[in-house]
C-alpha positions as CSV (number, residue, x, y, z in Angstrom):
1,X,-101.6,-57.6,12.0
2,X,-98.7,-58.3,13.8
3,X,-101.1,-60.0,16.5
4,X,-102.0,-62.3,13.5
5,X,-98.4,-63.4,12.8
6,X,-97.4,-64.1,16.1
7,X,-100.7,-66.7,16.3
8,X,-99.6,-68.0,13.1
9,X,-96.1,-68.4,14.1
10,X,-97.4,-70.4,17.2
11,X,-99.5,-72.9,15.3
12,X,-96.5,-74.0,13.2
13,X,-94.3,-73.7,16.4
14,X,-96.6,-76.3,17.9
15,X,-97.7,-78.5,14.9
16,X,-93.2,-78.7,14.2
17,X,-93.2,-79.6,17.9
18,X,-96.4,-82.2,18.2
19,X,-96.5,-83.6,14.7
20,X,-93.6,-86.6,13.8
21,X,-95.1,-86.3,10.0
22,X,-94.4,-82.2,10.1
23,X,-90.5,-82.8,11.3
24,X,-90.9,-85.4,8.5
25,X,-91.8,-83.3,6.1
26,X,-89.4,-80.8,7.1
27,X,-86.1,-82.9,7.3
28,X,-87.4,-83.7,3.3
29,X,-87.4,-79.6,2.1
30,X,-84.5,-79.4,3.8
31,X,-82.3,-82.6,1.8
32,X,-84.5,-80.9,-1.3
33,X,-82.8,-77.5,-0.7
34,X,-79.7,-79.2,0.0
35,X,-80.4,-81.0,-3.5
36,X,-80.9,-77.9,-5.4
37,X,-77.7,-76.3,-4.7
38,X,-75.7,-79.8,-4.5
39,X,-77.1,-80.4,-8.3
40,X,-76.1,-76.6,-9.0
41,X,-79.8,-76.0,-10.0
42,X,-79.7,-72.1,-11.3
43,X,-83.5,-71.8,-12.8
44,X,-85.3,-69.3,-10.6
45,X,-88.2,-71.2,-12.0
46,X,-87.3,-74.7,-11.1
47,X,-86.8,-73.5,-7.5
48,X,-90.1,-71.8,-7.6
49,X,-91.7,-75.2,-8.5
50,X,-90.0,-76.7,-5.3
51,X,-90.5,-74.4,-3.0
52,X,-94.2,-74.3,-3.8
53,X,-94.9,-78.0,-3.8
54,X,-92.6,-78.4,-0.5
55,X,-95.0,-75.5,0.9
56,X,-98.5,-77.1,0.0
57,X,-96.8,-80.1,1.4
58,X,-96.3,-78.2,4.5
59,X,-99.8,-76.4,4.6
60,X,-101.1,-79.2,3.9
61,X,-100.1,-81.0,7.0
62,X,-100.6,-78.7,9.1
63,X,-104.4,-78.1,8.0
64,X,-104.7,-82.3,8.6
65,X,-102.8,-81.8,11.9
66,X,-105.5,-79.0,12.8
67,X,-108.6,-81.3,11.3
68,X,-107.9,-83.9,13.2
69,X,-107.3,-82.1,16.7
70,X,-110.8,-80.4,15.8
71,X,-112.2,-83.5,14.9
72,X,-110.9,-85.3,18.0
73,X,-112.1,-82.5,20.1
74,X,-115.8,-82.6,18.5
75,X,-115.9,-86.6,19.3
76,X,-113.6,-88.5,21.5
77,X,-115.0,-91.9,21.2
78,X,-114.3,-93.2,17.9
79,X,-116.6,-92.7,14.9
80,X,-116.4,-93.7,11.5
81,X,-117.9,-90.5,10.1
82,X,-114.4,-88.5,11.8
83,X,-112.3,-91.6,10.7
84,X,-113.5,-90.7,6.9
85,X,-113.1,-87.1,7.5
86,X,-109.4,-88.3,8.9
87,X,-108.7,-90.7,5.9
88,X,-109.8,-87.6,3.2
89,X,-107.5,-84.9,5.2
90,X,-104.6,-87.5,5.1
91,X,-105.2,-88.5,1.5
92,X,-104.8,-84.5,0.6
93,X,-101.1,-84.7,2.1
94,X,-100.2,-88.0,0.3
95,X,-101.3,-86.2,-2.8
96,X,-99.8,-82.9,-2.3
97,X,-96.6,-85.0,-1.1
98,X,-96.9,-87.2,-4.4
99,X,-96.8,-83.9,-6.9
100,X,-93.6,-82.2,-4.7
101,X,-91.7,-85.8,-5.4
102,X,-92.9,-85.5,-9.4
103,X,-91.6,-82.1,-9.3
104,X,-88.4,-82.9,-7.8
105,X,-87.7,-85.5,-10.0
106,X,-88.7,-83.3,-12.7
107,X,-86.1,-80.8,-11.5
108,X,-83.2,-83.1,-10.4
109,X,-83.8,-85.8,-13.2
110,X,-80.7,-86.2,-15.6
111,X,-78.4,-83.6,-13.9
112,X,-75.1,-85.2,-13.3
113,X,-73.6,-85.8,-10.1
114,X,-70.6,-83.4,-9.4
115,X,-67.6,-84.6,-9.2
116,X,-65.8,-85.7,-5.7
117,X,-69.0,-85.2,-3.9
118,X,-68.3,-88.5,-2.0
119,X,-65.2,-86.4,-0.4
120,X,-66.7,-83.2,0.5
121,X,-67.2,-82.4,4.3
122,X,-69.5,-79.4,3.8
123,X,-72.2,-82.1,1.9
124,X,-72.0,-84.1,4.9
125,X,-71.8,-81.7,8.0
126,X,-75.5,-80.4,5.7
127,X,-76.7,-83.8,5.4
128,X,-77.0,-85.2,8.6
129,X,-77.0,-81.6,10.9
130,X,-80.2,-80.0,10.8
131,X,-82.7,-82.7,10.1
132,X,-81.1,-84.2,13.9
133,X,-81.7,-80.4,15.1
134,X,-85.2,-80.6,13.6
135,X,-86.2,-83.8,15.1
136,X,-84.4,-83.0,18.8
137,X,-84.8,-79.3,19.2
138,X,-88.5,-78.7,18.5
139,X,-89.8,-82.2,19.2
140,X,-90.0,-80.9,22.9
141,X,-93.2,-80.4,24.1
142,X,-93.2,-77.8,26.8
């Protein structure tokens, strides 16, 4: 079991370190987290929804990352059979990515903006430091 976690753990290792759309993906749960707790969201619920959609978002993309390695790996030369099979994996992102940005603005919709959030250094040291560690750090192919 523990055998299977470790491979698991080294496919999203190297999909965060291969894939521009993952790191994508990624740098957008984590402004969404950082949303939920700038907005004060407090419904166990409403953070369920989130973190659900944000984590078909990022299954999903990792099962198109994998589809396309396999399919790129089954026929080099270009097809248009594999570039359908492509287009369909990619579509099921853009959908999944669709409903976590309706649920977000389900969730965030109407709250009001605190006040003095312009002036707060702890918004802004989150905003802009890990999505730069996510890009640099694990963009590294070794």
């Amino acid at each position: 079991m523990i055998r299977s976690f470790r491979c698991a753990l080294r496919g999203l290792v190297r999909v965060v370190r291969e894939e521009r759309n993952m790191r994508l993906h990624l740098a957008a749960v984590y402004y969404v987290v950082l949303a939920g707790f700038f907005f004060g969201v407090k419904d166990p619920s409403a953070w369920a929804a989130l973190f659900v959609t944000c984590g078909a978002v990022i299954g999903a993309e990792a099962l198109n990352s994998a589809l396309e390695r396999l399919c790129d790996a089954m026929k080099p030369d270009p097809s248009p059979a594999v570039g359908a099979v492509k287009d369909i994996a990619a579509g099921g992102v853009l959908a999944c990515a669709v409903a976590a940005v309706c649920v977000a603005f389900a969730v965030f919709w109407g709250r009001p903006v605190p006040p003095g959030w312009l002036g707060s250094p702890a918004l802004w040291a989150g905003a802009a430091g890990a999505p730069f560690w996510i890009w640099f750090t694990v963009s590294i192919k070794r």
